[in-house]
C-alpha positions in Angstrom: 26.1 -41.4 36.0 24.4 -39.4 33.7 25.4 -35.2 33.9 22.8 -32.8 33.3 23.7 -29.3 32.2 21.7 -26.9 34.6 21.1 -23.4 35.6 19.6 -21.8 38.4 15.7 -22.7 37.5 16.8 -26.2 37.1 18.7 -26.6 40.1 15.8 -25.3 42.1 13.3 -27.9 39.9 15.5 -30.8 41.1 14.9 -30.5 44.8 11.2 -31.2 43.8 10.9 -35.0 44.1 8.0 -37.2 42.6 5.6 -36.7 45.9 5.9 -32.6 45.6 5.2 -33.3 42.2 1.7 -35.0 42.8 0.6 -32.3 45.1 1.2 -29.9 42.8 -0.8 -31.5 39.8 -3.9 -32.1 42.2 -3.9 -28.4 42.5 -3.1 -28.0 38.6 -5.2 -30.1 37.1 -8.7 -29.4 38.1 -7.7 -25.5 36.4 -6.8 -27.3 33.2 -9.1 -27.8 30.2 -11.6 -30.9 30.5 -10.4 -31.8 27.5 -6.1 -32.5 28.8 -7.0 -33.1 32.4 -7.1 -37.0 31.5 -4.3 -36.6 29.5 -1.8 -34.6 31.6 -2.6 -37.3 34.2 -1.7 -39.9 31.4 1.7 -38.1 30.7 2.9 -37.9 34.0 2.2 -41.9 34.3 3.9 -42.3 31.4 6.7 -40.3 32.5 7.3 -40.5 36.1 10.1 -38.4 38.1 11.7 -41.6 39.2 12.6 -43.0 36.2 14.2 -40.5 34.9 16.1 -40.2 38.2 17.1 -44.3 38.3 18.6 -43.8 34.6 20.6 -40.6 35.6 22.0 -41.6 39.2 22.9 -44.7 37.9 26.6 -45.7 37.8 26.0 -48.4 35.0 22.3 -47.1 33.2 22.1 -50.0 30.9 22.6 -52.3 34.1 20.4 -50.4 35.9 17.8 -50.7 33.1 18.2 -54.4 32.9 17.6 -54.5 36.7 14.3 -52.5 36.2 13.3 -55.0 32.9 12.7 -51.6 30.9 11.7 -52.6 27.5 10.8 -49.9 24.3 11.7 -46.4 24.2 12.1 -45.7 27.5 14.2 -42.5 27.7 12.1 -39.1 28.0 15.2 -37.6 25.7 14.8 -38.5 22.3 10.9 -38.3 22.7 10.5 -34.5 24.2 8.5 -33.8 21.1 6.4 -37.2 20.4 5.6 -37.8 24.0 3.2 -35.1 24.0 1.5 -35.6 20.5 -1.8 -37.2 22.7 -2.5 -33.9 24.6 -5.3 -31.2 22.4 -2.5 -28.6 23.6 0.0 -30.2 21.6 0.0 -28.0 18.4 1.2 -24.9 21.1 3.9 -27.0 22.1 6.5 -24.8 20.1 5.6 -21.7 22.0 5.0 -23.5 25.4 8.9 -25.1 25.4 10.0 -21.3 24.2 8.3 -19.7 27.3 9.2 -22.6 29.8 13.1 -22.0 28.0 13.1 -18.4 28.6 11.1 -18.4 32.0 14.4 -20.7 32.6 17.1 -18.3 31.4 15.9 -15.4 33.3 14.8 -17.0 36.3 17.6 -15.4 39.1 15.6 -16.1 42.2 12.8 -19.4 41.3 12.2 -19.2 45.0 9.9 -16.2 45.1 6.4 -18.3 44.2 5.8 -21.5 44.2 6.7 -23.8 41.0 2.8 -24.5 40.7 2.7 -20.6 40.7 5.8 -20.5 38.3 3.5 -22.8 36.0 0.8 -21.2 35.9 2.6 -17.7 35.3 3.6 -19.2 32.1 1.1 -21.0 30.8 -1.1 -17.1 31.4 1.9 -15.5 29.2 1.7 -18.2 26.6 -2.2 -17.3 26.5 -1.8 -13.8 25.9 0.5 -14.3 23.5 -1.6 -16.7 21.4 -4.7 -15.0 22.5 -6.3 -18.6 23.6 -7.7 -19.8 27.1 -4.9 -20.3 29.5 -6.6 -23.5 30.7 -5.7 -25.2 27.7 -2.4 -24.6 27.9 -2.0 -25.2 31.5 -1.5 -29.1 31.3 0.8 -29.2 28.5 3.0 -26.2 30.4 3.3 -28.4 33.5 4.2 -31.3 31.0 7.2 -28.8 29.9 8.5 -27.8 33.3 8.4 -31.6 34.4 11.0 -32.4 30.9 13.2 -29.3 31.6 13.7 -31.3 34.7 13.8 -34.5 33.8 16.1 -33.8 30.7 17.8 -30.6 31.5 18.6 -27.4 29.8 20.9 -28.5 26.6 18.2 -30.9 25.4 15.5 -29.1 26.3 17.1 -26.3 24.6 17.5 -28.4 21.1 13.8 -29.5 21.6 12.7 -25.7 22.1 13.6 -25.0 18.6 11.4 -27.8 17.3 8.5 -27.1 14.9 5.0 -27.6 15.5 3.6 -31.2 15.9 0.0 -30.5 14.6 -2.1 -28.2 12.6 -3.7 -25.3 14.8 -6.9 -25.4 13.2 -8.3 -28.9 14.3 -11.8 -29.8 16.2 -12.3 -27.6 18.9 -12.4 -28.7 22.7 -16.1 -29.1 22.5 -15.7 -31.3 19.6 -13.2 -33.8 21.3 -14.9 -34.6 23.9 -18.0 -35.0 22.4 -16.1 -37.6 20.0 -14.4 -39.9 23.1 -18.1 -39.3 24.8 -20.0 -40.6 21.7 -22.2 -43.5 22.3 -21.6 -46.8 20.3 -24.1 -47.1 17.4 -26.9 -49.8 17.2 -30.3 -50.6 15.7 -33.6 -50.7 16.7 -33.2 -53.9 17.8 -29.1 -53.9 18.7 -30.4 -55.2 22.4 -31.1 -58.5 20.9 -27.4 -59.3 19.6 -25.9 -57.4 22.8 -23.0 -60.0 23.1 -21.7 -60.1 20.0 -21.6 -55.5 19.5 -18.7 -54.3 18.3 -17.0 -51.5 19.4 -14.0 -49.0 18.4 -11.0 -48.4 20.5 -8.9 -45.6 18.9 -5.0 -46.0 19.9 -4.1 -42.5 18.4 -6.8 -39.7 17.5 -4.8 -37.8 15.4 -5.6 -40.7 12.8 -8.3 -42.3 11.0 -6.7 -45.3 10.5 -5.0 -46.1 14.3 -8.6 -48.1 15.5 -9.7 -51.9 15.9 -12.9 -53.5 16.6 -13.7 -55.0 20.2 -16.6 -57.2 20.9 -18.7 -57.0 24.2 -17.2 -58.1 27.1 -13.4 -58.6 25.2 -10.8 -57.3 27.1 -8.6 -54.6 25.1 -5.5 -57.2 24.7 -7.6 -59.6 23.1 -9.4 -57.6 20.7 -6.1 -55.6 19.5 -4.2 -58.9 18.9 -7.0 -59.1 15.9 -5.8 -56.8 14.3 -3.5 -58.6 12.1 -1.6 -55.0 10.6 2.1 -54.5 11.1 3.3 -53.0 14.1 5.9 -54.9 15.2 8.4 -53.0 11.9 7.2 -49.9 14.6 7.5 -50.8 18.1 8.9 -54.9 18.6 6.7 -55.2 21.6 3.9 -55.1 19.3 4.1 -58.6 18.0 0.2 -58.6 17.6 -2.0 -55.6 17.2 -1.2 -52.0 18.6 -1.0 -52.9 22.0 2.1 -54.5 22.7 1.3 -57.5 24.5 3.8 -60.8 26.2 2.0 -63.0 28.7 -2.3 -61.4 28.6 -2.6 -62.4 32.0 -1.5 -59.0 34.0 1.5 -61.1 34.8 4.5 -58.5 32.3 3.1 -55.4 32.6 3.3 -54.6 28.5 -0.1 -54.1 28.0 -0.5 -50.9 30.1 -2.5 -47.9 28.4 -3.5 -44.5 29.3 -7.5 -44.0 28.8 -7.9 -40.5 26.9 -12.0 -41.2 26.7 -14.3 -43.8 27.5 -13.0 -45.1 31.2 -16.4 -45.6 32.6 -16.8 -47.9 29.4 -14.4 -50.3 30.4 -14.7 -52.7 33.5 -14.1 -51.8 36.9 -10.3 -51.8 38.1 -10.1 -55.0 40.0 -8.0 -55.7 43.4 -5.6 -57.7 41.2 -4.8 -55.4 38.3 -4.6 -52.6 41.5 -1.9 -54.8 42.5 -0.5 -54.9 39.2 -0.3 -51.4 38.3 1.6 -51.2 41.8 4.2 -53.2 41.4 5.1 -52.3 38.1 4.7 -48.9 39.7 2.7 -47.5 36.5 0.1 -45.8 38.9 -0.1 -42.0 39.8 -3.6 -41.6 40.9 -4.9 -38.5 42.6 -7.6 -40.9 44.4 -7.0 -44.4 45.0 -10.5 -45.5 45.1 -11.2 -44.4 41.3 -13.4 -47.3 40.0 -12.4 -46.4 36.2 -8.8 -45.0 36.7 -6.8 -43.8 33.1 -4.3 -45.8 33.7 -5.2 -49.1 32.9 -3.6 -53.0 31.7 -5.2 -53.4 28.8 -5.4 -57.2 29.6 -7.6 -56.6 32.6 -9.9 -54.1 30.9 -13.2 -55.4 29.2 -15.0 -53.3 26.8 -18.1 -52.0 26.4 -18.7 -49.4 24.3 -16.0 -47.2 22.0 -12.7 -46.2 23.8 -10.0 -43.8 23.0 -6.8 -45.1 24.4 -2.9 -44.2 24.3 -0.1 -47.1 24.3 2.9 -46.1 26.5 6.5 -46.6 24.5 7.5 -48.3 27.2 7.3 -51.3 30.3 8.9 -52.2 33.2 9.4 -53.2 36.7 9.9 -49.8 38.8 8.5 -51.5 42.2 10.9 -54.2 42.9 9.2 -56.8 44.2 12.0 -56.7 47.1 10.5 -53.5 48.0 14.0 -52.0 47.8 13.5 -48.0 46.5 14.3 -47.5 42.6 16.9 -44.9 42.9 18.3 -47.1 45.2 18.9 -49.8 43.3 20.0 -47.9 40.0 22.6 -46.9 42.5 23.7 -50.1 43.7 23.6 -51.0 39.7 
């Protein structure tokens, strides 16, 4: 079993389990900036509470891990820094994990307001400092909280004094979005050769080079395995294309992707990937009916028209088919 250093803030985050979690992010998120709504949902797929928890109250965490067919970087730990490089807030990351450290430190009574409250005191005193909107920073802030807790205060302590991931003076907001909206380009007469259009599907925005081409109607899986760079030196689930990729039939669960832009240009989630996403346990929708959800198998999902997508470091099973809880069988690893 894994110890966590704590305190008094992060013994009172720990008695807020996954569930408490989601209701607070349906309250969070429609304050946060169009432009990280989509991707704090993304990060909190990526991430979920009970992995985190399966790996710590295990007695054995490589057993338990082996149980849960985990496969890639899977531990939140070593990636405090890079698992938040997708979100536009990322580049006041620095100051957000000082604020969230010291709102930690001080904290004598975390009981007064709620932790949704708690969040978005800090994420308004990280505004003022930087004199920006505090809805851009309110995504990224509950990203923070959520790793303090997940991690715990000695790591997330080492992390605080981190430098910046990105330059400040990027595209604006405005600008983002109106890139992942941007309509593919054709010709005059681009109708007539409608099945054979190409678009792009751009696996990290922060680069001009992290894009490959998908034809009409190709799901995501497909097209990246064209893409005959190296990725496998990088990530050894990758063993063609960006997207790592094992059986392309929604059968391993490796292809999974968070959509950043571009969801109502994919296909329709169908009853079977649903089901999928389920039992891998990979969903955290706020609304199960979503037709174009952001979390997505990228086997599943046919394209049409330019996507911006982010590839989760990691798959696994966290449903067991045996319907037995996670924790419950890190446990009983």
């Amino acid at each position: 079993m894994i110890a966590l250093e704590s305190n008094v803030f992060h013994s009172y985050l720990t008695k807020h389990d996954e569930e408490v979690w989601n209701q607070i992010l349906t309250k969070i998120i429609p304050s946060v900036h169009a432009v990280d709504q989509t991707a704090t949902r993304i990060w909190f797929s990526f991430w979920p509470l009970k992995l985190s928890q399966a790996l710590q109250q295990a007695a054995d965490p490589s057993q338990a891990a082996k149980q849960l067919q985990l496969d890639g970087n899977y531990r939140l730990e070593p990636q405090i820094d890079s698992s938040v490089e997708f979100l536009y807030g990322a580049p006041h990351w620095p100051e957000v994990k000082k604020a969230v450290l010291l709102h930690a430190e001080s904290s004598s009574n975390p009981d007064r307001i709620s932790l949704e409250g708690q969040i978005r005191e800090i994420a308004g005193s990280v505004a003022i400092q930087l004199k920006t909107s505090e809805s851009l920073l309110l995504g990224i802030t509950a990203v923070a909280v959520m790793t303090l807790q997940q991690v715990g205060i000695a790591a997330f302590s080492l992390a605080a004094d981190n430098p910046a991931l990105k330059p400040k003076n990027g595209p604006s907001p405005d600008q983002v979005l109106k890139s992942r909206a941007r309509k593919s380009r054709g010709g005059l007469f681009s109708f007539l050769h409608a099945t054979d259009r190409k678009y792009t599907i751009t696996f990290d925005e922060s680069r001009a080079d992290c894009s490959f081409q998908a034809i009409r109607s190709q799901d995501l899986s497909m097209a990246s395995a064209n893409d005959k760079r190296d990725y496998k030196a990088s990530d050894q689930r990758r063993i063609a294309g960006p997207i790592p990729a094992q059986c392309r039939s929604g059968a391993c669960g490796y292809c999974w992707i968070g959509v950043l832009g571009g969801k109502e240009k994919l296909s329709e989630i169908t009853p079977f990937e649903k089901k999928r996403l389920q039992y891998f346990g990979y969903t955290v929708s706020e609304n199960d009916g979503e037709t174009h959800p952001p979390i997505r198998l990228a086997c599943q999902s046919k394209c049409f028209g330019d996507v911006s997508i982010v590839i989760s470091p990691w798959n696994g099973v966290l449903e067991m088919a045996a319907g037995k809880s996670l924790v419950g069988i890190a446990l009983n690893a």
